[in-house]
Biopython code that builds the backbone (N, CA, C, O; Angstrom):
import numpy as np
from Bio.PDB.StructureBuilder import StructureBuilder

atoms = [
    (1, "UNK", "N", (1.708, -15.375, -43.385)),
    (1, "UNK", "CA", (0.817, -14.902, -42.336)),
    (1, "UNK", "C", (-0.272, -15.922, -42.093)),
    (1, "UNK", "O", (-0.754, -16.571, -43.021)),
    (2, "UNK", "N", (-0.645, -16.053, -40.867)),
    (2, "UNK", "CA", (-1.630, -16.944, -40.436)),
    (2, "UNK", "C", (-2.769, -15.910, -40.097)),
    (2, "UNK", "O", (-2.617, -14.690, -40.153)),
    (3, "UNK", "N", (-4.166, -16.688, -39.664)),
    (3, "UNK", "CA", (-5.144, -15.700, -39.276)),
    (3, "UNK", "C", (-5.548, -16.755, -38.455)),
    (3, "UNK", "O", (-5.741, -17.901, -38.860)),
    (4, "UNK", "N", (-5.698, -16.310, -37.104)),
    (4, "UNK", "CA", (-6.710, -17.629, -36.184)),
    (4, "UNK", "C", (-7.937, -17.466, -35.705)),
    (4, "UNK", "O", (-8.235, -16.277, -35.812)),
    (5, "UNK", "N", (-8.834, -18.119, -35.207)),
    (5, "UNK", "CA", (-9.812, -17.942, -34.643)),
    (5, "UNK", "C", (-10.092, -18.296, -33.095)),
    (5, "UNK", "O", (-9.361, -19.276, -32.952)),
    (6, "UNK", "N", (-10.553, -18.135, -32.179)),
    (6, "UNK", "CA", (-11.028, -19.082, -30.841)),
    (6, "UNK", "C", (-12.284, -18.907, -30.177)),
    (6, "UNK", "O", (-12.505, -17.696, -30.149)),
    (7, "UNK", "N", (-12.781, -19.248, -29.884)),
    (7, "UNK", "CA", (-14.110, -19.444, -29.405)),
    (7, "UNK", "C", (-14.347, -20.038, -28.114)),
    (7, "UNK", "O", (-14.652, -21.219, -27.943)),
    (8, "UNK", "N", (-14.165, -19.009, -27.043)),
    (8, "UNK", "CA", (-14.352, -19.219, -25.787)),
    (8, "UNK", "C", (-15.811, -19.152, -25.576)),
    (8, "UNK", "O", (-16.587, -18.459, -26.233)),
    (9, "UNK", "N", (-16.215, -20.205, -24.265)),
    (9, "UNK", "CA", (-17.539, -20.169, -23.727)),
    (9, "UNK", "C", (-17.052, -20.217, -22.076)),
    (9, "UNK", "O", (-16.380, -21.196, -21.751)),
    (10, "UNK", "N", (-17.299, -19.420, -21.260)),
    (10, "UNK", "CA", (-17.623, -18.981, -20.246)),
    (10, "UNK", "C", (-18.911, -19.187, -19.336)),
    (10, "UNK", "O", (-20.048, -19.047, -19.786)),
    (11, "UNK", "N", (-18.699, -19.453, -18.320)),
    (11, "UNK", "CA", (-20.056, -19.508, -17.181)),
    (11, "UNK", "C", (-20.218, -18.618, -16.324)),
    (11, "UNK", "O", (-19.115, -18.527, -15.785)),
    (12, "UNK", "N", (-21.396, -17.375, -15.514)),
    (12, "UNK", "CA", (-21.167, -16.671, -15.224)),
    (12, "UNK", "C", (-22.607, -17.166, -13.852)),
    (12, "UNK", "O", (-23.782, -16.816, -13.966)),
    (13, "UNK", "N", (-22.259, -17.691, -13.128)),
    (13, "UNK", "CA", (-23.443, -18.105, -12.551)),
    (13, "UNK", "C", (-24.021, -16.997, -11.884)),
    (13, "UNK", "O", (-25.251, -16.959, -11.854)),
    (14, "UNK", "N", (-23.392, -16.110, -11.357)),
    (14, "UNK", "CA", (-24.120, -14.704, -10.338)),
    (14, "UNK", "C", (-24.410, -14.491, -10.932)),
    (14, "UNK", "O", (-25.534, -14.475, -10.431)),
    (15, "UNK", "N", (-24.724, -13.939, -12.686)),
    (15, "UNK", "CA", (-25.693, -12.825, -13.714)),
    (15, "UNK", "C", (-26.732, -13.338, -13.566)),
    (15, "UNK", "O", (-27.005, -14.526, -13.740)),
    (16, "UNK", "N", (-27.508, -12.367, -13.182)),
    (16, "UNK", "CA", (-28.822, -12.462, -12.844)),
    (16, "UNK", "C", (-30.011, -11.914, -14.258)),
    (16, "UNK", "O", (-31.205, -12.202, -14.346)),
    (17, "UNK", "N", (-29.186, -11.075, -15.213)),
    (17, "UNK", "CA", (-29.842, -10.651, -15.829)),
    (17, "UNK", "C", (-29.142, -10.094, -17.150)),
    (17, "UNK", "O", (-28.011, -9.613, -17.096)),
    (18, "UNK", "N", (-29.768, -10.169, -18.181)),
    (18, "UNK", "CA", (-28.961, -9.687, -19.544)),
    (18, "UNK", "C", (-27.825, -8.341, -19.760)),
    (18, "UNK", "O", (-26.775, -8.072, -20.342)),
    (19, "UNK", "N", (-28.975, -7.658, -18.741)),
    (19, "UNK", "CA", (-28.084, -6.833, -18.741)),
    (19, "UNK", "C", (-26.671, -5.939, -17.608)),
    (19, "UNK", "O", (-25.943, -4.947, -17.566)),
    (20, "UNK", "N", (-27.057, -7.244, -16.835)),
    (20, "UNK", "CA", (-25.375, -7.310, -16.183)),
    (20, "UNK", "C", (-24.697, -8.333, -17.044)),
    (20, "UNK", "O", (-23.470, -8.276, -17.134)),
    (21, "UNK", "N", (-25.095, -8.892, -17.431)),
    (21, "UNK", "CA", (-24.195, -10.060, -18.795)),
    (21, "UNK", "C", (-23.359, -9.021, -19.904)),
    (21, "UNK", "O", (-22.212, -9.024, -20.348)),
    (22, "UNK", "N", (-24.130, -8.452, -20.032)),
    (22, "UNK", "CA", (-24.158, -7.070, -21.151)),
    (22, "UNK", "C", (-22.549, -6.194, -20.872)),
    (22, "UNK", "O", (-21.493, -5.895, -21.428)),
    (23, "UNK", "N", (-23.138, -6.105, -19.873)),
    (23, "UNK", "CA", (-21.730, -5.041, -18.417)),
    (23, "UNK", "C", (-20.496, -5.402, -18.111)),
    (23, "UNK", "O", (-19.541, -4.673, -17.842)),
    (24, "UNK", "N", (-20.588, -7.357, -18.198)),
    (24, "UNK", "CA", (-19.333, -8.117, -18.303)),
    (24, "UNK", "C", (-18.411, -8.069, -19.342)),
    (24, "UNK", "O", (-17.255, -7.696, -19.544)),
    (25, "UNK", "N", (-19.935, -8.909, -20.296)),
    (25, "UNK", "CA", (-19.244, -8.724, -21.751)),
    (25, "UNK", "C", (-18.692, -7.511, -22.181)),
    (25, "UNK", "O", (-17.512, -7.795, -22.383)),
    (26, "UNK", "N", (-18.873, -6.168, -22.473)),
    (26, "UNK", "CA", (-18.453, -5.583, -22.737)),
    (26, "UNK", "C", (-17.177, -4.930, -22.254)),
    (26, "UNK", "O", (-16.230, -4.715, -23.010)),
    (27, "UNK", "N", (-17.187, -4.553, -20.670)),
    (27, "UNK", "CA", (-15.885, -4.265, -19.757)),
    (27, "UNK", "C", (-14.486, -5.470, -20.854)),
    (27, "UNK", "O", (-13.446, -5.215, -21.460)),
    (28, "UNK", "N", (-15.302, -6.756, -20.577)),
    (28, "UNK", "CA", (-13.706, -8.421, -20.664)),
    (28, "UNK", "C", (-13.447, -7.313, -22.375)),
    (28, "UNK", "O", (-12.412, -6.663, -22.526)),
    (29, "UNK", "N", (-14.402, -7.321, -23.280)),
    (29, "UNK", "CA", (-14.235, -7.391, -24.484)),
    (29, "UNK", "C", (-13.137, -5.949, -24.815)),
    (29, "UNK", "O", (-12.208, -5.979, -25.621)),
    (30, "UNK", "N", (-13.487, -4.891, -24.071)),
    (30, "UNK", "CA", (-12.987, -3.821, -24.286)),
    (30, "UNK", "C", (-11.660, -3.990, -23.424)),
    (30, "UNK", "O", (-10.666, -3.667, -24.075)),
    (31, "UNK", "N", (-11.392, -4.406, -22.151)),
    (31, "UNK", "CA", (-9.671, -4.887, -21.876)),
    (31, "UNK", "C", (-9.039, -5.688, -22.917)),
    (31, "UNK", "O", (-7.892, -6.079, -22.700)),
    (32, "UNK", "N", (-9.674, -6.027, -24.136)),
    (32, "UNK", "CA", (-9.282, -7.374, -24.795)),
    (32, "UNK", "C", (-8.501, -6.566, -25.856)),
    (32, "UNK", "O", (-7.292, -6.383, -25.996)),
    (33, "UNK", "N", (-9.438, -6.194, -26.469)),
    (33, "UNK", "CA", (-9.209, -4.828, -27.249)),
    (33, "UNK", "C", (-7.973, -3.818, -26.876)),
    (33, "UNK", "O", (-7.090, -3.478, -27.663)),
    (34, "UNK", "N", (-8.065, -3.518, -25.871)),
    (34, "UNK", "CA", (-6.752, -2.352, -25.576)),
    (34, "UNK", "C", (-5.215, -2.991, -25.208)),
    (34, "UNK", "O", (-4.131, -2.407, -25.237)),
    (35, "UNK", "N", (-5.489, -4.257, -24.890)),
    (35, "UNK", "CA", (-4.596, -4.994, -24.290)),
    (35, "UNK", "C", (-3.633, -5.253, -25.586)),
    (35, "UNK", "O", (-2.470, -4.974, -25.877)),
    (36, "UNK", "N", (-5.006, -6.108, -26.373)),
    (36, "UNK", "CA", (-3.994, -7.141, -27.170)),
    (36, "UNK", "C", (-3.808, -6.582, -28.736)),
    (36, "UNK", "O", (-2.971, -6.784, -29.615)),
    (37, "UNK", "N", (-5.196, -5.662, -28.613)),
    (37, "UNK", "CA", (-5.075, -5.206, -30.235)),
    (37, "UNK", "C", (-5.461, -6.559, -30.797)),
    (37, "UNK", "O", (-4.557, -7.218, -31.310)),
    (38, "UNK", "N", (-7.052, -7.207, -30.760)),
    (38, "UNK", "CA", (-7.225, -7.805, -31.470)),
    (38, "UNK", "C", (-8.691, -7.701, -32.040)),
    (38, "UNK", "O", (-9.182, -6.599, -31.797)),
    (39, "UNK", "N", (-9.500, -8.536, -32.717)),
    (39, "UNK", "CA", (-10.875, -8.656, -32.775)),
    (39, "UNK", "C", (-11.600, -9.615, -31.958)),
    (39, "UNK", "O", (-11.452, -10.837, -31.907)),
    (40, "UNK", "N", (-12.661, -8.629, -31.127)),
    (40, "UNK", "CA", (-13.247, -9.826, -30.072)),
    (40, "UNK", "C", (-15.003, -9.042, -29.713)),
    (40, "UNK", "O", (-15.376, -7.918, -29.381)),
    (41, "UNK", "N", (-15.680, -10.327, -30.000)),
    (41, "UNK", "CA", (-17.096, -9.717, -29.739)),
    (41, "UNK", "C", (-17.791, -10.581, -29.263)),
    (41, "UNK", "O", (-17.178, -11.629, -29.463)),
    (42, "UNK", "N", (-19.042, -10.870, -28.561)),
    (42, "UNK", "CA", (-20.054, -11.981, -28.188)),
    (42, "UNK", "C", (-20.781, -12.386, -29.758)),
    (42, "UNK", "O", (-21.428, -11.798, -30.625)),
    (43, "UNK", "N", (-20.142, -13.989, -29.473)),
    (43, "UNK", "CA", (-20.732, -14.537, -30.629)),
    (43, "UNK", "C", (-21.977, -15.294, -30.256)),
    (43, "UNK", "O", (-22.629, -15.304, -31.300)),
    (44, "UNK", "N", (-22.335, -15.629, -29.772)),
    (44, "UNK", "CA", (-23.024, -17.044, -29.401)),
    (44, "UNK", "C", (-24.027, -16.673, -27.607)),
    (44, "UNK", "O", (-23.854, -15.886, -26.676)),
    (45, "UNK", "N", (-24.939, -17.655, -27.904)),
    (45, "UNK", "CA", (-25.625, -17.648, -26.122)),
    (45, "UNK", "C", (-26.228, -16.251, -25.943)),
    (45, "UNK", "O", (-26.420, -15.879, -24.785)),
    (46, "UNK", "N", (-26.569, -15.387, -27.014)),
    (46, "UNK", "CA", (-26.555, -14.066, -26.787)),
    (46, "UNK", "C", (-28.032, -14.049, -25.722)),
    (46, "UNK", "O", (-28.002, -13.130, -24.903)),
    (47, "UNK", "N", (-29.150, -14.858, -25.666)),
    (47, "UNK", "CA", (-30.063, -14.121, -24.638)),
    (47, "UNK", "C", (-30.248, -15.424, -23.313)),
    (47, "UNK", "O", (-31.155, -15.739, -22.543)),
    (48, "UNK", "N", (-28.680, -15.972, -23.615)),
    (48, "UNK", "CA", (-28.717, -17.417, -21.752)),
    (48, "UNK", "C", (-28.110, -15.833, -21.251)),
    (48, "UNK", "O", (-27.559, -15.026, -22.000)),
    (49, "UNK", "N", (-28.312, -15.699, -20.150)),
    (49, "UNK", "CA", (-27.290, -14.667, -19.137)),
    (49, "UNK", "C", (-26.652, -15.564, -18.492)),
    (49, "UNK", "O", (-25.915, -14.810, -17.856)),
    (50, "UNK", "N", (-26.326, -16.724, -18.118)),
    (50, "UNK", "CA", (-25.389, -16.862, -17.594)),
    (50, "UNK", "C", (-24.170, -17.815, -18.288)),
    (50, "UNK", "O", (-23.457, -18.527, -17.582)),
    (51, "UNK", "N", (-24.007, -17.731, -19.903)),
    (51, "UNK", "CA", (-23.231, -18.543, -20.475)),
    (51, "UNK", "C", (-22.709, -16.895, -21.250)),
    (51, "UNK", "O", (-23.417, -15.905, -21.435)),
    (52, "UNK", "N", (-21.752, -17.024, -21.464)),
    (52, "UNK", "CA", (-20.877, -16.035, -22.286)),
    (52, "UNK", "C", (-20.333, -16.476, -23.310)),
    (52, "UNK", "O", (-19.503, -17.255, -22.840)),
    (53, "UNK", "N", (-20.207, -16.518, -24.704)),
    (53, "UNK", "CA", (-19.618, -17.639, -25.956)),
    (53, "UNK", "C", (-18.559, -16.097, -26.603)),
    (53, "UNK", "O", (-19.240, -15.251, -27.183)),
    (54, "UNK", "N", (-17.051, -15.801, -26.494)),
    (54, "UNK", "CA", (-16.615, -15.054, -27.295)),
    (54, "UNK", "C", (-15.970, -15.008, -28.271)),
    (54, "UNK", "O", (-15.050, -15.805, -28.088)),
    (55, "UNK", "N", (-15.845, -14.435, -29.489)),
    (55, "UNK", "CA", (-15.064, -14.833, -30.688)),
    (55, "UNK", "C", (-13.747, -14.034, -30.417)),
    (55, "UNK", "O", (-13.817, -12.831, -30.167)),
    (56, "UNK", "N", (-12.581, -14.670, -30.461)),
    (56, "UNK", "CA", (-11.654, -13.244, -30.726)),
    (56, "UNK", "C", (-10.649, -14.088, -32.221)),
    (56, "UNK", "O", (-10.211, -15.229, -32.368)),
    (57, "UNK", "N", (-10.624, -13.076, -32.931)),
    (57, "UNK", "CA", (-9.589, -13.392, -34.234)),
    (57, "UNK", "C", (-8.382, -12.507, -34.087)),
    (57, "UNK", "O", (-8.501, -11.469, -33.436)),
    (58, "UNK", "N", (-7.311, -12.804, -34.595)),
    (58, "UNK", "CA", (-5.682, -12.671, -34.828)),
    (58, "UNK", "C", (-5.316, -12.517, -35.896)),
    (58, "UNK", "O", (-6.201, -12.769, -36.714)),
    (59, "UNK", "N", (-4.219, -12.153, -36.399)),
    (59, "UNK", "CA", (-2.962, -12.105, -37.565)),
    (59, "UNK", "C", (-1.962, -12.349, -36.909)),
    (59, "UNK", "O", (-1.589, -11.511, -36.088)),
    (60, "UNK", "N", (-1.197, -13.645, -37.094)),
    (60, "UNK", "CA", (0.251, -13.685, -36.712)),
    (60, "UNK", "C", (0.973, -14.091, -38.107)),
    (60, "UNK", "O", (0.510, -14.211, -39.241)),
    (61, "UNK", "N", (2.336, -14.263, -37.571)),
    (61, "UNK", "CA", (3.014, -14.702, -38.641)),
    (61, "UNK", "C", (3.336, -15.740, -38.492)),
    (61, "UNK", "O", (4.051, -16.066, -39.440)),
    (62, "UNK", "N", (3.215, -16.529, -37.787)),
    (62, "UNK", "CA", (2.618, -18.181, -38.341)),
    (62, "UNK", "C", (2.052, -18.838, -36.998)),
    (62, "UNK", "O", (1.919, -18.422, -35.847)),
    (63, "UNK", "N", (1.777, -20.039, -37.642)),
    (63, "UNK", "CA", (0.905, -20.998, -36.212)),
    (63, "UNK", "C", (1.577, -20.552, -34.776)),
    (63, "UNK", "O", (0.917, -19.721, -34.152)),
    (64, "UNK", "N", (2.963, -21.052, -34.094)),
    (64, "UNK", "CA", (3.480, -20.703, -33.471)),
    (64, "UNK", "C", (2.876, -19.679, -32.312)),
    (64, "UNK", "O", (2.096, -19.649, -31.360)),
    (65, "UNK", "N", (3.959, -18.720, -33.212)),
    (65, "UNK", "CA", (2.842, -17.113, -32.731)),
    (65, "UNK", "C", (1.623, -17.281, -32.616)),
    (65, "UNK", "O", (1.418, -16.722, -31.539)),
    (66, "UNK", "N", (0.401, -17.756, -33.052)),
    (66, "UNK", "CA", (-0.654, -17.548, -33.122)),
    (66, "UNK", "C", (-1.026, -18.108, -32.104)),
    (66, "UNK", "O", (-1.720, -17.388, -31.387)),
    (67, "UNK", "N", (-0.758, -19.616, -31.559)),
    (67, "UNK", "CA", (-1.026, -19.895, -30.870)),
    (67, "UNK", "C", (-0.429, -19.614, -29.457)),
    (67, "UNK", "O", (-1.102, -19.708, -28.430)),
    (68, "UNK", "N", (0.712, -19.308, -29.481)),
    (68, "UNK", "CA", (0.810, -18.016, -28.083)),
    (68, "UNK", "C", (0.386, -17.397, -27.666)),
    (68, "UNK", "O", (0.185, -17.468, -26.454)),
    (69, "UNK", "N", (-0.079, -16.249, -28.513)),
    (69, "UNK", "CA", (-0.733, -15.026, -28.729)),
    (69, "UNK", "C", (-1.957, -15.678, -28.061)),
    (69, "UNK", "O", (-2.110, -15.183, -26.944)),
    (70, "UNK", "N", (-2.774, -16.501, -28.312)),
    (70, "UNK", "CA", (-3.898, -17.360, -28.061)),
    (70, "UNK", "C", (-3.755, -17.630, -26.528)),
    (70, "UNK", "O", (-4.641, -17.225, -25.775)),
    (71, "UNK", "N", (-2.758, -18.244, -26.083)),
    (71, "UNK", "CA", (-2.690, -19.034, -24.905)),
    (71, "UNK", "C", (-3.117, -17.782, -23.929)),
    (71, "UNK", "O", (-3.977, -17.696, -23.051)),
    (72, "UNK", "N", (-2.044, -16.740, -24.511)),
    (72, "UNK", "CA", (-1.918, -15.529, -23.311)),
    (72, "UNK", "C", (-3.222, -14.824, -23.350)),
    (72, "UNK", "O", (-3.627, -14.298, -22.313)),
    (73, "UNK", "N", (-3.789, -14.770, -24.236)),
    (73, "UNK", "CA", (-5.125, -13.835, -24.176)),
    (73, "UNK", "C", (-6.376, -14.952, -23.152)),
    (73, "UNK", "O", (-7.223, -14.522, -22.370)),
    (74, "UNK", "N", (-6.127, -16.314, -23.474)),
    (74, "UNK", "CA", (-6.721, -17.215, -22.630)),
    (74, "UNK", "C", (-6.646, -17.166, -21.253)),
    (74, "UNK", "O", (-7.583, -17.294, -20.464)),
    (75, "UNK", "N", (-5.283, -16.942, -20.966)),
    (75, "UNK", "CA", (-4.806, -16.436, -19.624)),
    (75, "UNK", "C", (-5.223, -15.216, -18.847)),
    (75, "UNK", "O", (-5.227, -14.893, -17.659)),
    (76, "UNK", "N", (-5.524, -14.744, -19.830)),
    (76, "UNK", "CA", (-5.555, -13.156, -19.283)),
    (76, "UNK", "C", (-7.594, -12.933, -19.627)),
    (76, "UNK", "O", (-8.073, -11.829, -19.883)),
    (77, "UNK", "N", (-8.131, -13.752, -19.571)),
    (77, "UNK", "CA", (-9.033, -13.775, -19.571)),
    (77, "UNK", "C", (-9.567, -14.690, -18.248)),
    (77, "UNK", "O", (-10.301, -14.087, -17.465)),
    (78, "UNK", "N", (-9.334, -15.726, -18.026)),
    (78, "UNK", "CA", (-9.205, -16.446, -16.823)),
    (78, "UNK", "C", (-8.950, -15.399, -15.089)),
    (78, "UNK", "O", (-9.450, -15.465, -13.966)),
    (79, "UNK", "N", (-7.894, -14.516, -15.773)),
    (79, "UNK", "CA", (-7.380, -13.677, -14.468)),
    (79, "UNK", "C", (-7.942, -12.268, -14.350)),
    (79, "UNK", "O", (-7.754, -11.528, -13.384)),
    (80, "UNK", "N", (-8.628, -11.986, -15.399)),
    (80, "UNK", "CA", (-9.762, -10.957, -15.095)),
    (80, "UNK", "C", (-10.909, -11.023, -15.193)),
    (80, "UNK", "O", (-11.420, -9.928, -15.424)),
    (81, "UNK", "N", (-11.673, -11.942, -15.112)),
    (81, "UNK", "CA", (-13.090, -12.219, -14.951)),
    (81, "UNK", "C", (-13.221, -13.699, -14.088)),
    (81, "UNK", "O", (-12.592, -14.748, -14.228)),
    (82, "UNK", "N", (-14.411, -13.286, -13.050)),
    (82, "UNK", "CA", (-14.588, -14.398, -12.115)),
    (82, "UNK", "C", (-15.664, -15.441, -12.672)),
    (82, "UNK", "O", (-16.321, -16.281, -12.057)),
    (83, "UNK", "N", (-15.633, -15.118, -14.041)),
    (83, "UNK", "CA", (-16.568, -16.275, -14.690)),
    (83, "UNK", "C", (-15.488, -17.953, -15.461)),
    (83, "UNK", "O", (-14.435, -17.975, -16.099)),
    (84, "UNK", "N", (-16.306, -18.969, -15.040)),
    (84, "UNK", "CA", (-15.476, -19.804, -15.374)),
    (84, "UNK", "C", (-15.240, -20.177, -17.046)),
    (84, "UNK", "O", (-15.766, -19.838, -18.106)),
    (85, "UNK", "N", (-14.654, -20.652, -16.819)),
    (85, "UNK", "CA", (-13.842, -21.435, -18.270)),
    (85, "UNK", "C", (-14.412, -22.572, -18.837)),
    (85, "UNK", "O", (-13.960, -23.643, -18.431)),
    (86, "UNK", "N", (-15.291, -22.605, -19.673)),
    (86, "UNK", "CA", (-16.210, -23.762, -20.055)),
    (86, "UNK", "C", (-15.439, -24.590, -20.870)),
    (86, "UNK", "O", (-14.869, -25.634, -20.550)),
    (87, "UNK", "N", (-15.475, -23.967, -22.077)),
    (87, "UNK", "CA", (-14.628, -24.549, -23.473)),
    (87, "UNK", "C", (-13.888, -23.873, -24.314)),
    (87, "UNK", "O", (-14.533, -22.825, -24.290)),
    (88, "UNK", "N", (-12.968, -23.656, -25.089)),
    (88, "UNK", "CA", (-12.250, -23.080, -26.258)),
    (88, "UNK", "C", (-12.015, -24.050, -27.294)),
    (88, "UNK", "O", (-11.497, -25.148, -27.090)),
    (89, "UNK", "N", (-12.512, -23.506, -28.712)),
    (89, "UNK", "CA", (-11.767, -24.517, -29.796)),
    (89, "UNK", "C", (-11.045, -22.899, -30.358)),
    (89, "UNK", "O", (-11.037, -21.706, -30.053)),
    (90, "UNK", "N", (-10.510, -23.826, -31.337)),
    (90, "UNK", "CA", (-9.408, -23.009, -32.298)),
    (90, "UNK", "C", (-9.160, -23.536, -33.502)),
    (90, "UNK", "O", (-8.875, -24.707, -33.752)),
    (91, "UNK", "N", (-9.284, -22.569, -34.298)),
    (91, "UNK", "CA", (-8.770, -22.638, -35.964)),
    (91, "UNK", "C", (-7.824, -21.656, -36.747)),
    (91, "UNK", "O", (-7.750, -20.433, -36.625)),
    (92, "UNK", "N", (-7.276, -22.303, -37.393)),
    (92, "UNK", "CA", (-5.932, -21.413, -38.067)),
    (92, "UNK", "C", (-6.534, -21.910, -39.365)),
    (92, "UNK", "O", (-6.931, -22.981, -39.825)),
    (93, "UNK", "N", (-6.375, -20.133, -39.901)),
    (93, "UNK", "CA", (-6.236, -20.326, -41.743)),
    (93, "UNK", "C", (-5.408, -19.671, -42.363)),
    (93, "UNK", "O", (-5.312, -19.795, -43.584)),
]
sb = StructureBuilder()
sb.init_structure("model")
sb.init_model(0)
sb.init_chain("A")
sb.init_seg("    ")
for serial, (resi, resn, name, xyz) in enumerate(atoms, 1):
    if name == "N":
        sb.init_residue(resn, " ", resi, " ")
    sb.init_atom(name, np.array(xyz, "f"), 0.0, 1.0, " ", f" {name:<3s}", serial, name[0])
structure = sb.get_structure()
């Protein structure tokens, strides 16, 4: 079994305020959740409103998978939120 990590950062230039940041984050985080069945929360940037930093972690059964699993949740993050795509790293342990 593998366990991965990724660390998306997002740009959200219309948030005007923490707590429509708040409203995003939570809606993306909770489709993330029901979708994929994984762990995903705001790690990072917590009081910029218009940068979004999210953690989501995995269990696969090996790199492979993991990094699929990865690509598609990347994807599917891109196609439901109109905030852009800054950066992602990734780690497998």
């Amino acid at each position: 079994m593998r366990a991965a990590v990724q660390t998306i950062t997002l740009n959200a230039p219309w948030v005007r305020s923490l707590k429509e940041k708040r409203s995003l984050v939570k809606s993306l985080v909770a489709k993330l959740k029901n979708r994929f069945n994984i762990s995903a929360a705001e790690v990072g940037a917590q009081d910029a409103h218009k940068t979004i930093v999210l953690g989501i972690a995995i269990i696969a059964l090996d790199k492979a998978q993991a990094e699929h699993t990865l690509d598609i949740i990347l994807n599917f993050i891109e196609a439901n939120t109109d905030a852009q795509l800054q950066a992602f790293e990734r780690e497998f342990f």
